[in-house]
C-alpha positions in Angstrom: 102.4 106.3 102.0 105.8 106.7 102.8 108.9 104.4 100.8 112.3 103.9 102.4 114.9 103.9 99.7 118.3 103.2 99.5 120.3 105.9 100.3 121.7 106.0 97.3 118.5 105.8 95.0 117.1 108.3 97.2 119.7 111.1 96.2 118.9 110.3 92.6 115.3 110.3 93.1 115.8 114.0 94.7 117.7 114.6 91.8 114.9 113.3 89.4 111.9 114.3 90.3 112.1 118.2 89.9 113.5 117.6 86.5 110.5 115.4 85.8 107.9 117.2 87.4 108.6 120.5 85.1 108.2 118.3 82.2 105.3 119.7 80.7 102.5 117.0 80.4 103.7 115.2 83.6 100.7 114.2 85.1 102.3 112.2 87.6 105.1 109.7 88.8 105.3 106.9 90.9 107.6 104.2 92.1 106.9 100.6 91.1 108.1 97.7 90.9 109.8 96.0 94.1 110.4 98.5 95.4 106.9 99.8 96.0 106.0 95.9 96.6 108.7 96.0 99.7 110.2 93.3 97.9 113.9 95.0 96.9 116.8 93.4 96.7 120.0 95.8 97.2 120.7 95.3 93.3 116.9 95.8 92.3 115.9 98.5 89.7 114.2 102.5 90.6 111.0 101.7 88.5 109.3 105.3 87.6 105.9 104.9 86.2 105.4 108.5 84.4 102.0 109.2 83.3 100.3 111.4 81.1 96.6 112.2 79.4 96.5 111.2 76.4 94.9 114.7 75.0 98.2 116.5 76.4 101.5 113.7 76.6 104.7 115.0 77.8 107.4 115.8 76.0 109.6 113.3 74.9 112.6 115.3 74.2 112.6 116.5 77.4 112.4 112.5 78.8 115.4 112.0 76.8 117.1 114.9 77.7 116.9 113.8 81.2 117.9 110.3 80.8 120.5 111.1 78.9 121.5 113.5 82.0 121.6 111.0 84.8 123.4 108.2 82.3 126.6 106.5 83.5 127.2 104.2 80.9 126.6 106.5 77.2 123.2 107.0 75.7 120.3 104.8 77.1 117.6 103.8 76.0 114.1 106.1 75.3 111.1 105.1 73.5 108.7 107.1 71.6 104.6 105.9 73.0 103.5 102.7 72.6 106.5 101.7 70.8 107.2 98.6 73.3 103.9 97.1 72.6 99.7 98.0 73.5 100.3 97.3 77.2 103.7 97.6 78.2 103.8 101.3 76.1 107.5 102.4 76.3 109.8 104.3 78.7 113.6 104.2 79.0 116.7 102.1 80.5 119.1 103.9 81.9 122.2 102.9 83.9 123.2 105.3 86.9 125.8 105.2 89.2 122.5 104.4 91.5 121.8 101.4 89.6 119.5 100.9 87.0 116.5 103.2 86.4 113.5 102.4 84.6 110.8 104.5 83.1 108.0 103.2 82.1 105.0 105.7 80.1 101.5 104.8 81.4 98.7 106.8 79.1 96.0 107.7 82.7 93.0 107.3 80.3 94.5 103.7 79.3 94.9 102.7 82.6 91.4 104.3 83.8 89.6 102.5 80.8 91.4 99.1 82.1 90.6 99.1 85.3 86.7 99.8 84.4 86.9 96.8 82.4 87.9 94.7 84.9 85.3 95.8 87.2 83.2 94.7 84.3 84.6 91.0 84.3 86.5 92.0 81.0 90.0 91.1 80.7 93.1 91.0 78.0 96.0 89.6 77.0 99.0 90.3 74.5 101.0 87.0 74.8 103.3 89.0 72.4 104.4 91.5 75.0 106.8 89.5 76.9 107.7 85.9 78.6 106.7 83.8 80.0 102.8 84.1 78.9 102.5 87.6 77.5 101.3 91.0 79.3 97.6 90.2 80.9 95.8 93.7 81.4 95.4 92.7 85.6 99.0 93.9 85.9 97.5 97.6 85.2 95.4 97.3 88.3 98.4 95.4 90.4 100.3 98.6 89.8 98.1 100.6 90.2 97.3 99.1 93.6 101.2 98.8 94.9 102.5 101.8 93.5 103.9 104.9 95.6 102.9 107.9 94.4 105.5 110.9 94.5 104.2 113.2 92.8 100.3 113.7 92.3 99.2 117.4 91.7 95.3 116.7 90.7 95.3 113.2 92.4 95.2 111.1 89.3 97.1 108.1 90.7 95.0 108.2 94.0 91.8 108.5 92.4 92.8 105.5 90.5 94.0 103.7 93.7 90.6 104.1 95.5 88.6 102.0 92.4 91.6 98.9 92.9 91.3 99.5 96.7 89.2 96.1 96.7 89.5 93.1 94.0 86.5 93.5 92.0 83.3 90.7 92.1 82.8 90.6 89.1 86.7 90.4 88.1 86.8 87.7 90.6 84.4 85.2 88.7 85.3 85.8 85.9 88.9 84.8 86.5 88.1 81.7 88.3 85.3 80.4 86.1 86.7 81.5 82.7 90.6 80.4 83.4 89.2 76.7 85.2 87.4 76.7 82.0 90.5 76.9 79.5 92.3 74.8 82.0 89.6 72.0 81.6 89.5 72.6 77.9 93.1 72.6 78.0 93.8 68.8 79.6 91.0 67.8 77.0 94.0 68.6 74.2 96.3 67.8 76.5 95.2 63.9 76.9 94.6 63.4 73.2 98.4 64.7 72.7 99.6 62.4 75.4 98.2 59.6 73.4 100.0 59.8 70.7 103.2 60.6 72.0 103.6 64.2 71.0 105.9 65.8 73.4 105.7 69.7 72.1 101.9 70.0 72.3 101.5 67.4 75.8 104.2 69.7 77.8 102.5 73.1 75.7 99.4 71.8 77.3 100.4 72.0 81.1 101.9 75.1 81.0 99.1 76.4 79.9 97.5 74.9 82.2 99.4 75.5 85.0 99.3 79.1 84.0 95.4 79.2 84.1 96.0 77.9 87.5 98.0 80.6 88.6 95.2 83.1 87.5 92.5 81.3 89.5 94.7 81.0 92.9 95.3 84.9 92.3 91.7 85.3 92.1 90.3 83.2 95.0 92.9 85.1 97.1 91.5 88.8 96.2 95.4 89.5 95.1 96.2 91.4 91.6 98.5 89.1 89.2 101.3 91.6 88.6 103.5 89.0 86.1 104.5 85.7 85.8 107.9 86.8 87.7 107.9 85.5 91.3 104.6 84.9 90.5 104.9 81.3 92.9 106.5 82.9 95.3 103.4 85.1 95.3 101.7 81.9 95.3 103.5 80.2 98.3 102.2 83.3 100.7 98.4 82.6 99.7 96.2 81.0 102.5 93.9 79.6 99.8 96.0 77.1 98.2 95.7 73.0 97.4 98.4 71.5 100.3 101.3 70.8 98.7 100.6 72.8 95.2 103.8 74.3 94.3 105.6 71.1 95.5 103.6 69.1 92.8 104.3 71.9 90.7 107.9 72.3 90.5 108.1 68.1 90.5 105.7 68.2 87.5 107.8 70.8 85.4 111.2 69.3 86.1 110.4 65.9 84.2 107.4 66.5 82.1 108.0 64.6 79.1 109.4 61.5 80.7 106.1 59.7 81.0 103.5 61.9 79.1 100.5 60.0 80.3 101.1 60.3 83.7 102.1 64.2 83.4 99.0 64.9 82.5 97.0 63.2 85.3 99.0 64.9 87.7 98.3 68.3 85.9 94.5 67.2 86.1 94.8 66.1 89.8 96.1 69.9 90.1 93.6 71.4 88.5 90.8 69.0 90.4 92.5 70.4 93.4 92.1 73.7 92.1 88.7 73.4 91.2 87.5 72.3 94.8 88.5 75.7 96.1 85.8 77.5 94.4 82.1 76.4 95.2 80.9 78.6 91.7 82.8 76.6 88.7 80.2 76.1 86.3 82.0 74.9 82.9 81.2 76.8 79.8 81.8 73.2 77.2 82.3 69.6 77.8 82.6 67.4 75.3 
């Protein structure tokens, strides 16, 4: 697959990737991010996903070293492994006179071991990672499906592409029945808050909600959730929708604490809407 960059982030990329690639430990490098999603904007960020085995990593100083090489604005950022966080691992911010640069460490074996699980139905999430809901481990296997590889000497990255090449069954039901679950569970807390006029835990409620929602649209479309960013616009491109959902949506979220009680039947409308979508819902608790 080919990747038309601007020309700009093209002459650094040249300038990049024989500097990475003799890094030893490199396993491979790909673009991410918008720009392997088509989605760029002329200001958008060079996302590099560098990955390595965990039995052999690459050498940091030598990621630093290069960073601090293609730096317009002083030193920049670099990270030692894992020290953003389980999921989102580390990597560096840099500022170029191409824009800004990301990289971004992915441990192959991590990755590999995620995307197994998912075939299995099993999924995670680390709600400490980052807004707006946490790092959920599905954004492994979005990656792994959008990303362009550039370099790829024992075809890691396209191994791992050919087990995301089709959203998995058994990933599928689980993400519908499990997150219309929580949702349902959810509007249960959600009414009992409403009651009693408490506004933190009513509007906590329909986010969550509404972000269990998100989830199971992602699902019944076959479609890897890649982050809660753009993640409506994402939405607003699916042909299995409720008509008008995002509408009702973005109405919902702009007043929800004016009238608690009827915030929360609209959320439960939405997720009755939702619901209808999937003929396989069977609920795991009722009250």
């Amino acid at each position: 697959m080919m990747i038309k960059l601007p020309d700009d982030k093209q002459t650094l990329l040249d300038d990049l990737l024989p500097r990475l690639t003799a890094v030893p430990g490199m396993a491979a490098v790909v673009i991410g991010g918008s720009l392997a999603r088509g989605t760029a904007r002329p200001d958008s960020d060079l996302d590099l996903a560098l990955y390595y085995h965990d039995a052999a990593p690459f050498d940091l100083a030598a990621i630093r070293a290069i960073a601090e090489a293609i730096s317009a604005e002083g030193t920049p950022t670099v990270t030692g492994f894992y020290q953003w966080g389980a999921w989102v691992n580390g990597g560096a911010w840099i500022k170029t006179r191409a824009g800004k640069v990301d990289f971004l460490y992915r441990s192959v074996e991590h990755v590999r071991r995620t995307i197994d699980e998912a075939h299995a139905g099993h999924t995670h999430t680390d709600y400490e990672q980052q807004p707006t809901f946490g790092f959920h481990s599905t954004i492994y296997l979005a990656e792994t499906h959008d990303c362009v590889p550039v370099y790829d000497p024992d075809g890691v990255i396209a191994a791992l592409k050919a087990t995301v090449a089709t959203y998995p069954p058994a990933l599928k039901a689980q993400m519908i029945t499990g997150n219309l679950w929580s949702a349902e569970f959810t509007l249960y807390h959600a009414q009992g808050f409403a009651a009693t006029g408490d506004a933190y835990n009513t509007v906590g409620c329909l986010t969550r909600m509404l972000y269990k929602l998100t989830h199971v649209l992602y699902a019944l479309n076959e479609t890897y959730f890649a982050g809660d960013k753009r993640s409506q616009d994402k939405i607003a491109a699916f042909a299995i929708k409720p008509e008008g959902y995002l509408a009702a949506v973005e109405a919902l979220l702009r007043h929800p604490g004016a009238d608690l009680a009827a915030s929360v039947a609209e959320v439960e409308r939405l997720w009755r809407s939702v619901k209808a979508l999937s003929d396989d819902y069977a609920p795991l608790w009722r009250v």
